[in-house]
Chimera marker file (.cmm) of the C-alpha trace (Angstrom):
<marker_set name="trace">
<marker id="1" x="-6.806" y="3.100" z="-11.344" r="1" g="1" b="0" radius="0.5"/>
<marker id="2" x="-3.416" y="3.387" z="-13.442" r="1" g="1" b="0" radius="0.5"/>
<marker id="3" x="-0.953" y="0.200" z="-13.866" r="1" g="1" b="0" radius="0.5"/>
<marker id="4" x="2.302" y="0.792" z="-12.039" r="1" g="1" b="0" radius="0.5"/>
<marker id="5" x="4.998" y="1.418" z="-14.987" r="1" g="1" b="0" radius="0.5"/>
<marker id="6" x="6.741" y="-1.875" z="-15.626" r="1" g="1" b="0" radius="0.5"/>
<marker id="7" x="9.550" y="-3.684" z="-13.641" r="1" g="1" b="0" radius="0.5"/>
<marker id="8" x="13.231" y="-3.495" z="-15.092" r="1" g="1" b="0" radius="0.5"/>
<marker id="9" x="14.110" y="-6.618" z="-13.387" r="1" g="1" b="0" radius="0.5"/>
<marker id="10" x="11.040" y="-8.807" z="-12.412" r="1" g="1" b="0" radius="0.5"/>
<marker id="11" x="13.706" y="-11.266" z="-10.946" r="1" g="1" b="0" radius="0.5"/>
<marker id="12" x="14.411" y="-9.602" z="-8.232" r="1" g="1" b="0" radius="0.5"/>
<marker id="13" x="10.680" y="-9.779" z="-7.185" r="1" g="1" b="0" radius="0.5"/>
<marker id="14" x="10.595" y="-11.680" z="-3.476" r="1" g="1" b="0" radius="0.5"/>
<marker id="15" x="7.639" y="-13.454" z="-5.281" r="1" g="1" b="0" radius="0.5"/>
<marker id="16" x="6.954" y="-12.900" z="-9.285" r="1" g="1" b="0" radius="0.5"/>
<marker id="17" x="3.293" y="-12.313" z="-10.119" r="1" g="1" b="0" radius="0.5"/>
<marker id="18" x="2.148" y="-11.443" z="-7.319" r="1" g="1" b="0" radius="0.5"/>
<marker id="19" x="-0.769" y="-8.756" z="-7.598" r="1" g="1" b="0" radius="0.5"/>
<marker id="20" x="-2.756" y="-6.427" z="-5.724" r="1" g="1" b="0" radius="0.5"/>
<marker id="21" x="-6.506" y="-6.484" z="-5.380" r="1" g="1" b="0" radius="0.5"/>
<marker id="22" x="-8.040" y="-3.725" z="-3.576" r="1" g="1" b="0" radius="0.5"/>
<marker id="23" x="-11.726" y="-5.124" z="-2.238" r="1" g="1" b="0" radius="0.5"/>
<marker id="24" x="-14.706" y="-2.994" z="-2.485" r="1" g="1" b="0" radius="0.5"/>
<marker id="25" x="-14.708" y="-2.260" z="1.028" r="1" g="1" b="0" radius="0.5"/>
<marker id="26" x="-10.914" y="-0.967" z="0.926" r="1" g="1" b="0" radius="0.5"/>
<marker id="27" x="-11.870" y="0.885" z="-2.673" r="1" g="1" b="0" radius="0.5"/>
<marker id="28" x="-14.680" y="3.204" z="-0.875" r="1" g="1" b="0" radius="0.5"/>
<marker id="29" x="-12.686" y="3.907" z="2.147" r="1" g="1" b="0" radius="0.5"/>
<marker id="30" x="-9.723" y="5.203" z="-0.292" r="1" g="1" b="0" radius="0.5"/>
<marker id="31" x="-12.093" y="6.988" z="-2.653" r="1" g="1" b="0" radius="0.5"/>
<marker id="32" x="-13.175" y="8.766" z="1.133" r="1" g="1" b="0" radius="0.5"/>
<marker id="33" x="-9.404" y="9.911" z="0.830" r="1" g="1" b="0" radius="0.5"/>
<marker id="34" x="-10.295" y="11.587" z="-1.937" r="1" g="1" b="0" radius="0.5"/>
<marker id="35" x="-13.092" y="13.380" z="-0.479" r="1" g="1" b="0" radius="0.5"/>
<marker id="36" x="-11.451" y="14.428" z="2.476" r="1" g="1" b="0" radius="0.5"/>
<marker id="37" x="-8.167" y="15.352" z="0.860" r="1" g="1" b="0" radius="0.5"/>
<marker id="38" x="-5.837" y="15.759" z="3.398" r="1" g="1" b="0" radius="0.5"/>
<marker id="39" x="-4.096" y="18.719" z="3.644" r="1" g="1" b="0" radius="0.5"/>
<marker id="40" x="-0.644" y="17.465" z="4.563" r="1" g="1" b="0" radius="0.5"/>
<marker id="41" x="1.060" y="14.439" z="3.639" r="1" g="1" b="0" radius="0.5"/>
<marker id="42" x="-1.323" y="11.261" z="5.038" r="1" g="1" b="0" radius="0.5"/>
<marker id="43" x="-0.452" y="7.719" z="5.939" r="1" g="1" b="0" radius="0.5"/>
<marker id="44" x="-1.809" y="4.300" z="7.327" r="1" g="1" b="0" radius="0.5"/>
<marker id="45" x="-1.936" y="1.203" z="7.416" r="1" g="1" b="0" radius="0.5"/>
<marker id="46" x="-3.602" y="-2.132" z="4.501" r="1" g="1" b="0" radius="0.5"/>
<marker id="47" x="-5.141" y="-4.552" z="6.678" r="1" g="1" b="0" radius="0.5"/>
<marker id="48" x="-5.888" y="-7.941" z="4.117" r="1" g="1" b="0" radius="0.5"/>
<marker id="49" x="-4.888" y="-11.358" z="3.623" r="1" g="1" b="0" radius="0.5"/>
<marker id="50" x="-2.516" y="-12.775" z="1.048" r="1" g="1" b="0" radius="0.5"/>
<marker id="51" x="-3.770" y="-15.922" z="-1.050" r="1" g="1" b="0" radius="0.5"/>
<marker id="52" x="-1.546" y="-18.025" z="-3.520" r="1" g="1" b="0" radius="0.5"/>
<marker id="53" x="0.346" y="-15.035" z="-5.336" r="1" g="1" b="0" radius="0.5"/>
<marker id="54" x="-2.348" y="-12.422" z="-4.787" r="1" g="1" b="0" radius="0.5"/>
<marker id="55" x="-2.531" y="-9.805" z="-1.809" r="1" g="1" b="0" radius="0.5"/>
<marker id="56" x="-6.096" y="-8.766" z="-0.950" r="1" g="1" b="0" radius="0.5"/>
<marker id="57" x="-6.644" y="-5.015" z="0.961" r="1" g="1" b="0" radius="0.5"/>
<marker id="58" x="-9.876" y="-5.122" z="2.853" r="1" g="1" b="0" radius="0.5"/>
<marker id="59" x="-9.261" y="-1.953" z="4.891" r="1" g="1" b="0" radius="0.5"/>
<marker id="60" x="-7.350" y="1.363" z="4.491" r="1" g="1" b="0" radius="0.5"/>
<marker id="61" x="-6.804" y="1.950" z="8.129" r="1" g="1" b="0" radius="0.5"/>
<marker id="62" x="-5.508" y="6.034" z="8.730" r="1" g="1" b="0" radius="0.5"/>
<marker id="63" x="-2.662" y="6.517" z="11.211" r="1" g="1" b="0" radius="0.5"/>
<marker id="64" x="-3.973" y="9.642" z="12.326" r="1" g="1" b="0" radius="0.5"/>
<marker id="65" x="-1.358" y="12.000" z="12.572" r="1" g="1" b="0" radius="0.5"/>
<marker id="66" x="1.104" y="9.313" z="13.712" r="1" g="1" b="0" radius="0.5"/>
<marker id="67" x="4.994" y="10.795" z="12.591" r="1" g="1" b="0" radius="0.5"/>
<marker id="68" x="6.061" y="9.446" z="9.564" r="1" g="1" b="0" radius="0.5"/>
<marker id="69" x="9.169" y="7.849" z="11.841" r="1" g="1" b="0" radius="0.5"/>
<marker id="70" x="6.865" y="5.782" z="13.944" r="1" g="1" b="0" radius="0.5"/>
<marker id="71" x="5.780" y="3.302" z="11.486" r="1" g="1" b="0" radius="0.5"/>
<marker id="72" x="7.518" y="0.429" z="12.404" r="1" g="1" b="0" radius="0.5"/>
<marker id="73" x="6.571" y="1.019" z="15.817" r="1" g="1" b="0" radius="0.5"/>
<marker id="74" x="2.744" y="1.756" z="15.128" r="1" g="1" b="0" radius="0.5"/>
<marker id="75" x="3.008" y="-1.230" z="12.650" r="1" g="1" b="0" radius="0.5"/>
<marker id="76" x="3.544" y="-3.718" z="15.512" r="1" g="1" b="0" radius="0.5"/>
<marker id="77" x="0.765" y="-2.038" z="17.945" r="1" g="1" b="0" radius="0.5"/>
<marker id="78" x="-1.634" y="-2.550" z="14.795" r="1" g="1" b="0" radius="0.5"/>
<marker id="79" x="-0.414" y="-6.213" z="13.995" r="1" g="1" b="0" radius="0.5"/>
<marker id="80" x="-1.584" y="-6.866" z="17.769" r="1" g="1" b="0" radius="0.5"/>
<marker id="81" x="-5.167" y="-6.063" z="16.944" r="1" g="1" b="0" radius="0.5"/>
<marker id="82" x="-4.993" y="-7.750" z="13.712" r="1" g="1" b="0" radius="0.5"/>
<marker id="83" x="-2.703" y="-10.550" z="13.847" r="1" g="1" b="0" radius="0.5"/>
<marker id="84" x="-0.741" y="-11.669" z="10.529" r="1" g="1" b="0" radius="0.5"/>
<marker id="85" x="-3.579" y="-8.932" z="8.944" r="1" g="1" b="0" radius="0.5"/>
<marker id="86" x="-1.333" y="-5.766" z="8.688" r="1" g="1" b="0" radius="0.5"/>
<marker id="87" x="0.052" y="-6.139" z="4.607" r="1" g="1" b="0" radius="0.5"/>
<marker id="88" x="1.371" y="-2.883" z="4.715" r="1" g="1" b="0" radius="0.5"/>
<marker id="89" x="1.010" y="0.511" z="4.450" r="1" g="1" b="0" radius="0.5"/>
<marker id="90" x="-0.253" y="3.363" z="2.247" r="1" g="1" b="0" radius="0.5"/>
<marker id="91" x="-0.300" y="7.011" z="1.985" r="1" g="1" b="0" radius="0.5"/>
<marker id="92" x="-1.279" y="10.392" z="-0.171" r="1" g="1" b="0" radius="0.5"/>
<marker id="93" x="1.653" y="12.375" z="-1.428" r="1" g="1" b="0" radius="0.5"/>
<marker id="94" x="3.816" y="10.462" z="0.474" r="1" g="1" b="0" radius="0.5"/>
<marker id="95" x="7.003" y="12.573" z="2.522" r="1" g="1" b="0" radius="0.5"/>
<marker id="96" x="10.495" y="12.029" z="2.271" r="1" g="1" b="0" radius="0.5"/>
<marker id="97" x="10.074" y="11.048" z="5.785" r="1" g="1" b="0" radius="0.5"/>
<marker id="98" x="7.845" y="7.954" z="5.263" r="1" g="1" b="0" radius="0.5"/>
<marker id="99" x="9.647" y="7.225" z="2.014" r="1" g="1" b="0" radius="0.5"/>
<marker id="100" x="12.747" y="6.443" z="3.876" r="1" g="1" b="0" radius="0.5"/>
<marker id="101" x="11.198" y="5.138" z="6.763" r="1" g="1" b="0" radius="0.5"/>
<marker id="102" x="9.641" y="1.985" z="4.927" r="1" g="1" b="0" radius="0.5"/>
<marker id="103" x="12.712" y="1.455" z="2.941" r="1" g="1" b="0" radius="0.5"/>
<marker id="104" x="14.062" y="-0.239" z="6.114" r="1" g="1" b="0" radius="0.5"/>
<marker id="105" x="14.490" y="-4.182" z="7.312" r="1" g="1" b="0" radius="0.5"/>
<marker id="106" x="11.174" y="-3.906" z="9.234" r="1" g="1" b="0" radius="0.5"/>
<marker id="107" x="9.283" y="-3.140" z="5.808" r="1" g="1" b="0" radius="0.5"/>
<marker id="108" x="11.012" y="-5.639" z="3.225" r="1" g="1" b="0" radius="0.5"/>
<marker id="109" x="8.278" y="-7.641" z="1.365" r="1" g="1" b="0" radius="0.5"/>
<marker id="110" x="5.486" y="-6.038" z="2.532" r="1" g="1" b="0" radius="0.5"/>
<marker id="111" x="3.303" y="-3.725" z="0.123" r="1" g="1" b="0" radius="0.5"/>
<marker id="112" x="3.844" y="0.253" z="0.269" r="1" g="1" b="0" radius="0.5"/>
<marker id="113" x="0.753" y="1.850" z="-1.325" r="1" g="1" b="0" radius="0.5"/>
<marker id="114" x="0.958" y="5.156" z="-3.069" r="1" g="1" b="0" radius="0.5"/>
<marker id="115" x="-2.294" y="7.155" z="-3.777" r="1" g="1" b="0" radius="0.5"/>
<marker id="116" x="-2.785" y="10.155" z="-5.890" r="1" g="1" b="0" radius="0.5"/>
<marker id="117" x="-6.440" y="11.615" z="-6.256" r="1" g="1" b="0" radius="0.5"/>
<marker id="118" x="-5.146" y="13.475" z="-9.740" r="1" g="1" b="0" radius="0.5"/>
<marker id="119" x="-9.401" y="15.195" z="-11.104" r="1" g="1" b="0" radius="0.5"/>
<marker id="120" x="-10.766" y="13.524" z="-8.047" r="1" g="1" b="0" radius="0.5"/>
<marker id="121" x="-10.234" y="10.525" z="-9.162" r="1" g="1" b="0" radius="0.5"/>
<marker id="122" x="-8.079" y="7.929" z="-6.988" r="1" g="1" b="0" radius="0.5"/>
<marker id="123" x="-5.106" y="6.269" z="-8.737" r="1" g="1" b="0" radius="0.5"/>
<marker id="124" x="-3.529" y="3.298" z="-6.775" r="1" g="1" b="0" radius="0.5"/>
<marker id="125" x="-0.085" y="2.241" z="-7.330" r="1" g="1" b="0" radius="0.5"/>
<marker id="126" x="1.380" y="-0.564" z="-5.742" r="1" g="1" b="0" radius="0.5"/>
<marker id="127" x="4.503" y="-1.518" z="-4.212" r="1" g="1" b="0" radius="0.5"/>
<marker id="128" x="6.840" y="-4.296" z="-2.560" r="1" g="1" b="0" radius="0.5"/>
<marker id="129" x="9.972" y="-3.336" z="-0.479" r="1" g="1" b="0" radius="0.5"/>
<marker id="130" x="12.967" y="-5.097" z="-2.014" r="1" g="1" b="0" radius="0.5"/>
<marker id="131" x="15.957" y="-5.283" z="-1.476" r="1" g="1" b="0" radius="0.5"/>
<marker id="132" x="18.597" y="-5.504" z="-4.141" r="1" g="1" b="0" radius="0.5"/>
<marker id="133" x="22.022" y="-4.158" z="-2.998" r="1" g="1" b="0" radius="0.5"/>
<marker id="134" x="19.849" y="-1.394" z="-1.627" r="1" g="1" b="0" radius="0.5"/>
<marker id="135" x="15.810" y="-1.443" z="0.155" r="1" g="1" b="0" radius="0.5"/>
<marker id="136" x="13.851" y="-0.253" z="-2.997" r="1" g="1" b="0" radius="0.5"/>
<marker id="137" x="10.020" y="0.383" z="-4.086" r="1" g="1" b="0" radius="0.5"/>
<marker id="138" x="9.462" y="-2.336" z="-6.729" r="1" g="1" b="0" radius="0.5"/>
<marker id="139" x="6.231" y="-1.783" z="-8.628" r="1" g="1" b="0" radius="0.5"/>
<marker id="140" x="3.247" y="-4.719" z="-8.523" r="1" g="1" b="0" radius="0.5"/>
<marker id="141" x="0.565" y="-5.115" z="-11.127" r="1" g="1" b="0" radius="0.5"/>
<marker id="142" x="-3.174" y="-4.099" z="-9.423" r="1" g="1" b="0" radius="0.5"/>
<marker id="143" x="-5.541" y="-6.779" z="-10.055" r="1" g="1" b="0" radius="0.5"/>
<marker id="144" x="-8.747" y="-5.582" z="-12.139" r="1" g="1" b="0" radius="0.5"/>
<marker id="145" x="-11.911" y="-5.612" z="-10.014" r="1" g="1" b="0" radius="0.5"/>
<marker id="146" x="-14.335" y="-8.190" z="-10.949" r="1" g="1" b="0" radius="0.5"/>
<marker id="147" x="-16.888" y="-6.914" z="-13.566" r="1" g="1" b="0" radius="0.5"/>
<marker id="148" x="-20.668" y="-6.240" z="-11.886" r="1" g="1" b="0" radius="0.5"/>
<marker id="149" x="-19.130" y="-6.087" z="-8.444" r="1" g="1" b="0" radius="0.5"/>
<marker id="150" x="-19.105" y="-2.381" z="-8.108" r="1" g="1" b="0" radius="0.5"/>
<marker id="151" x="-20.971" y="0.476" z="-6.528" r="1" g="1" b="0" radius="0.5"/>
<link id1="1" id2="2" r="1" g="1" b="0" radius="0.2"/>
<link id1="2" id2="3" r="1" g="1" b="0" radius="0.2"/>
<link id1="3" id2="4" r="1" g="1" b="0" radius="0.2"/>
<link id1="4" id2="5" r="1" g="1" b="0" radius="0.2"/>
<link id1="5" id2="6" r="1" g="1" b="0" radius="0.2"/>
<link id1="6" id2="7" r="1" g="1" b="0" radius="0.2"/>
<link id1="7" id2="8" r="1" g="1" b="0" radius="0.2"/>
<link id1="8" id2="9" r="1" g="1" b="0" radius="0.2"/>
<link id1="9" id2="10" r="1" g="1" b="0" radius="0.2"/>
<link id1="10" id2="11" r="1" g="1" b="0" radius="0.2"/>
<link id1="11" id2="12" r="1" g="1" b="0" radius="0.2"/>
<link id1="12" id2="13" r="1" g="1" b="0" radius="0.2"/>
<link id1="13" id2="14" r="1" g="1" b="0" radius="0.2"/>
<link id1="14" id2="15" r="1" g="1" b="0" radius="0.2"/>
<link id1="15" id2="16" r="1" g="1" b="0" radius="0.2"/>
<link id1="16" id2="17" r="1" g="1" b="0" radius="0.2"/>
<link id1="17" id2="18" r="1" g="1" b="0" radius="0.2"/>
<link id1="18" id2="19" r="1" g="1" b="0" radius="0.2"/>
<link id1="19" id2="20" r="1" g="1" b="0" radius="0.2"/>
<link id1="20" id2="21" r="1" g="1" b="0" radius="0.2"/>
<link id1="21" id2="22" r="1" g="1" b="0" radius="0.2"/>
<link id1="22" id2="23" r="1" g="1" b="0" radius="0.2"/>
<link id1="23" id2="24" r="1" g="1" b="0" radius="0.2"/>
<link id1="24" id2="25" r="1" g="1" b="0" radius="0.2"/>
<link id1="25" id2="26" r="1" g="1" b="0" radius="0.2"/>
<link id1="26" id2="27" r="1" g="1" b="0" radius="0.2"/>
<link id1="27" id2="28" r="1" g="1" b="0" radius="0.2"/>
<link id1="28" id2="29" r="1" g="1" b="0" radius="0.2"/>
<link id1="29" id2="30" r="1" g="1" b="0" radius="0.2"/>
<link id1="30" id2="31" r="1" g="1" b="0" radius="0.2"/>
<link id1="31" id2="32" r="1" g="1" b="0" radius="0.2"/>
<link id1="32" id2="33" r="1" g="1" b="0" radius="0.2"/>
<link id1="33" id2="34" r="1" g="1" b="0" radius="0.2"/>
<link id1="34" id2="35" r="1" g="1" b="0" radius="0.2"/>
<link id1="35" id2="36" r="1" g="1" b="0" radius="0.2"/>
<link id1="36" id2="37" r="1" g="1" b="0" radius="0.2"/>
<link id1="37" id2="38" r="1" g="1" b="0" radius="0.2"/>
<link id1="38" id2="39" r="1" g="1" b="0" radius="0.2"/>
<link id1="39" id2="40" r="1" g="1" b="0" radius="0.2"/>
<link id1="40" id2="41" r="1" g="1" b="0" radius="0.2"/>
<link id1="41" id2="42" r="1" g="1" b="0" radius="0.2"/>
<link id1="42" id2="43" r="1" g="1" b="0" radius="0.2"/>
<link id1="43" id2="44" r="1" g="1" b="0" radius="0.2"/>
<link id1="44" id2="45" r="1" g="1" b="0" radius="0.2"/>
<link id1="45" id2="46" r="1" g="1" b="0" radius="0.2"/>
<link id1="46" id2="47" r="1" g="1" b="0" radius="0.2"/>
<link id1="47" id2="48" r="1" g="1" b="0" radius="0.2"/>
<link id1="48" id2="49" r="1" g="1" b="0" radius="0.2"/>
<link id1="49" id2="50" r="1" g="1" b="0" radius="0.2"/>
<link id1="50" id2="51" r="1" g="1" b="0" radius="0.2"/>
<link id1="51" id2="52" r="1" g="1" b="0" radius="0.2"/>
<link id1="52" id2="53" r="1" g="1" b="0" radius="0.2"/>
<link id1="53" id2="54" r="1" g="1" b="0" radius="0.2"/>
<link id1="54" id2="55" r="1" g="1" b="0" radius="0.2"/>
<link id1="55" id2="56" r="1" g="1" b="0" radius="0.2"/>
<link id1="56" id2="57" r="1" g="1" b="0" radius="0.2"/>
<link id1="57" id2="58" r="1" g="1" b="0" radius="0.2"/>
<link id1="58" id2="59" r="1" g="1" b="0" radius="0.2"/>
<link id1="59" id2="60" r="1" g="1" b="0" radius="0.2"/>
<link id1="60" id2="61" r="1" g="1" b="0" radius="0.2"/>
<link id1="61" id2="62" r="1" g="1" b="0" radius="0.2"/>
<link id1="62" id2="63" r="1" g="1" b="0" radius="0.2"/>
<link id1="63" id2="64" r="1" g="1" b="0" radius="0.2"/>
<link id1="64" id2="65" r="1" g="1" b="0" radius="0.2"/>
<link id1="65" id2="66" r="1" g="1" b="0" radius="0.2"/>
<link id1="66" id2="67" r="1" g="1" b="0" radius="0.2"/>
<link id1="67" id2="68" r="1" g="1" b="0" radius="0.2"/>
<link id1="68" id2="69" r="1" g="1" b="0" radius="0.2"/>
<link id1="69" id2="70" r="1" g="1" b="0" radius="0.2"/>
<link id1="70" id2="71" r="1" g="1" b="0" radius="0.2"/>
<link id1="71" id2="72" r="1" g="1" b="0" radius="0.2"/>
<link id1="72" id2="73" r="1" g="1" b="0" radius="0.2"/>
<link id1="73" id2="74" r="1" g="1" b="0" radius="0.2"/>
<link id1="74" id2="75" r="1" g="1" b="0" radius="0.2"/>
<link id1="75" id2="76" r="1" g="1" b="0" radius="0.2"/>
<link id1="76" id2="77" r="1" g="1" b="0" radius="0.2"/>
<link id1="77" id2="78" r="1" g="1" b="0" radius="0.2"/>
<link id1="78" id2="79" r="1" g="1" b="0" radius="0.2"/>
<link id1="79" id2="80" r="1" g="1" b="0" radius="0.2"/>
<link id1="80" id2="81" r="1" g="1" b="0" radius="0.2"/>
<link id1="81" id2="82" r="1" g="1" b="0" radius="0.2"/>
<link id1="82" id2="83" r="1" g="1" b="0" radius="0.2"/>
<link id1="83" id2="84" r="1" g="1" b="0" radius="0.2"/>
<link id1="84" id2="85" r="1" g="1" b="0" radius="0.2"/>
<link id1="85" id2="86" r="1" g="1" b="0" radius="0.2"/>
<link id1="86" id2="87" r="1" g="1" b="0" radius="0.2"/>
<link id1="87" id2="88" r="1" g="1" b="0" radius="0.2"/>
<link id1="88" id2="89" r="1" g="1" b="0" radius="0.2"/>
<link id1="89" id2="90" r="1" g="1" b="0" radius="0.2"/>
<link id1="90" id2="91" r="1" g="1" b="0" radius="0.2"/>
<link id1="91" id2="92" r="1" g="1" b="0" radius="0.2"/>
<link id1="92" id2="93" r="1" g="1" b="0" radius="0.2"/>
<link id1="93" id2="94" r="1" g="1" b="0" radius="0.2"/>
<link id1="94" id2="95" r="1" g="1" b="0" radius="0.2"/>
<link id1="95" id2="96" r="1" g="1" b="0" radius="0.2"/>
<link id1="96" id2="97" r="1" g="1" b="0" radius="0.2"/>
<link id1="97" id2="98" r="1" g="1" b="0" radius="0.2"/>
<link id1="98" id2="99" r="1" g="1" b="0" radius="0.2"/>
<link id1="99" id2="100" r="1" g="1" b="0" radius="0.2"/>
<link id1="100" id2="101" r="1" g="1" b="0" radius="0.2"/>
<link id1="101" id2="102" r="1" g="1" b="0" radius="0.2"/>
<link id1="102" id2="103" r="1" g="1" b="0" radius="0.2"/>
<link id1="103" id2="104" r="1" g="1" b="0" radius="0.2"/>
<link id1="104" id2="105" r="1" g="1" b="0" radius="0.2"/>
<link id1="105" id2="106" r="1" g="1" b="0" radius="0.2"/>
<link id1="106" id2="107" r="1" g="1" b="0" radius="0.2"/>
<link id1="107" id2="108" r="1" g="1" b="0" radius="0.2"/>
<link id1="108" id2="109" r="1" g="1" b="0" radius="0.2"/>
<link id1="109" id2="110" r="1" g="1" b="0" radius="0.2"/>
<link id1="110" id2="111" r="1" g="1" b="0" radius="0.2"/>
<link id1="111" id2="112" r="1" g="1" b="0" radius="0.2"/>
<link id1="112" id2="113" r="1" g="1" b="0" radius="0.2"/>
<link id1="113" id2="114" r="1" g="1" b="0" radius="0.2"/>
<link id1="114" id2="115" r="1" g="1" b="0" radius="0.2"/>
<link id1="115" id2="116" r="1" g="1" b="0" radius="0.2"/>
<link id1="116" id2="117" r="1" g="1" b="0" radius="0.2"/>
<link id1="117" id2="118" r="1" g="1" b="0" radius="0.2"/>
<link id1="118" id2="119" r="1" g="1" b="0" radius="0.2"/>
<link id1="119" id2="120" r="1" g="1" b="0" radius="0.2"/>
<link id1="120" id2="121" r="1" g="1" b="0" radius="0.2"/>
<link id1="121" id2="122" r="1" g="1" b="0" radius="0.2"/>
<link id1="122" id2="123" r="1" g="1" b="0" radius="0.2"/>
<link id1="123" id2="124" r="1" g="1" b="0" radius="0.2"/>
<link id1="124" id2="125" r="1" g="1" b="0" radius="0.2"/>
<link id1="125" id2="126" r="1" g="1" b="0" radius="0.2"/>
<link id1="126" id2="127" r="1" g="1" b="0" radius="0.2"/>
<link id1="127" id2="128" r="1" g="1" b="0" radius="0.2"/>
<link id1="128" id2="129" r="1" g="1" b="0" radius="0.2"/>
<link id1="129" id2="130" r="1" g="1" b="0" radius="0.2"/>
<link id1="130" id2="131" r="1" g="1" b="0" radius="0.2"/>
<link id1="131" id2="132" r="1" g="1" b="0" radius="0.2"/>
<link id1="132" id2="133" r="1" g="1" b="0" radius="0.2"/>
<link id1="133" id2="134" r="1" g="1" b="0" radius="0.2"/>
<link id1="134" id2="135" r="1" g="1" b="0" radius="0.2"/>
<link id1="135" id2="136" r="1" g="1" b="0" radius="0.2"/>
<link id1="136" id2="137" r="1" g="1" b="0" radius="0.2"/>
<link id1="137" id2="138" r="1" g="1" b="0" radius="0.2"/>
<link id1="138" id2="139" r="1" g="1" b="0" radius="0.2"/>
<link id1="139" id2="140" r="1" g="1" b="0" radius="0.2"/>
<link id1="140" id2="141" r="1" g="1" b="0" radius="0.2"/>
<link id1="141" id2="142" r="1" g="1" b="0" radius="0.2"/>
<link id1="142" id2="143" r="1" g="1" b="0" radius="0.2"/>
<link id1="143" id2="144" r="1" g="1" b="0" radius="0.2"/>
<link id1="144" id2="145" r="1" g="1" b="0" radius="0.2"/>
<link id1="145" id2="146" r="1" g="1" b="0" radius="0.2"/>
<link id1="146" id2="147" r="1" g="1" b="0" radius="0.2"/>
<link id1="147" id2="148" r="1" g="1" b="0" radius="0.2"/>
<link id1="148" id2="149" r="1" g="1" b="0" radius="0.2"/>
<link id1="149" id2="150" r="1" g="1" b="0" radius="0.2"/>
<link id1="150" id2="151" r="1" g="1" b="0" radius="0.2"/>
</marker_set>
């Protein structure tokens, strides 16, 4: 997994050094991404928890077809099964479509996930919606796994 490239203004961060930690749980189901490769452009929703400046993703949860336009709206039908769960929202080779639908409001301070599967591999980079004069992707470190807790 790659570190995002770093920020040009970390205070503009809604809340400097905060992380991402992806659990191992979360790690397999994205690495199953990679595996299945979607053909098109694929999104879904992080379910996790956030604790003191770090936000943990326990499950990679695919919208299944869902349009790109209907995240906020598929957002809130999630949050109902998984109240104060939903952290955000990832997808593979992201559209224009999704791009500009979670640089809304709705999205702003919640994490936007972008994975690339570049040899097979998956590469996670991680990011918060912010606002500064404009809604923007603002890159967040990933936390490093814990050593002897993989597969």
């Amino acid at each position: 997994m790659r570190k995002p490239a770093p920020v040009k203004n970390p205070d503009f961060w809604y809340n400097p050094g905060v992380d991402v930690l992806v659990t191992r749980e979360a790690r397999l189901e994205i690495e199953a991404l990679g595996i299945i490769r979607p053909s098109a452009p694929a999104w879904g929703f992080l379910i996790g928890h956030e604790r003191g400046r770090r936000v943990f993703i326990e499950k990679a949860l695919a919208a299944a077809g869902a349009e790109p336009g209907t995240a906020s709206g598929k957002y809130r039908e999630v949050e109902r099964l998984w109240p104060g769960k939903v952290v955000g929202l990832y997808a593979v080779r992201p559209s224009a479509e999704l791009k500009r639908a979670v640089l809304d409001p709705f999205f702003y301070g919640k994490l936007f996930i972008e994975l690339r599967f570049p040899r097979g591999r998956p590469e996670v980079r991680p990011f918060v919606v912010e606002h500064e004069g404009r809604f923007r992707l603002v890159p967040l470190p990933l936390a490093a796994p814990v050593k002897g807790k993989g597969p």
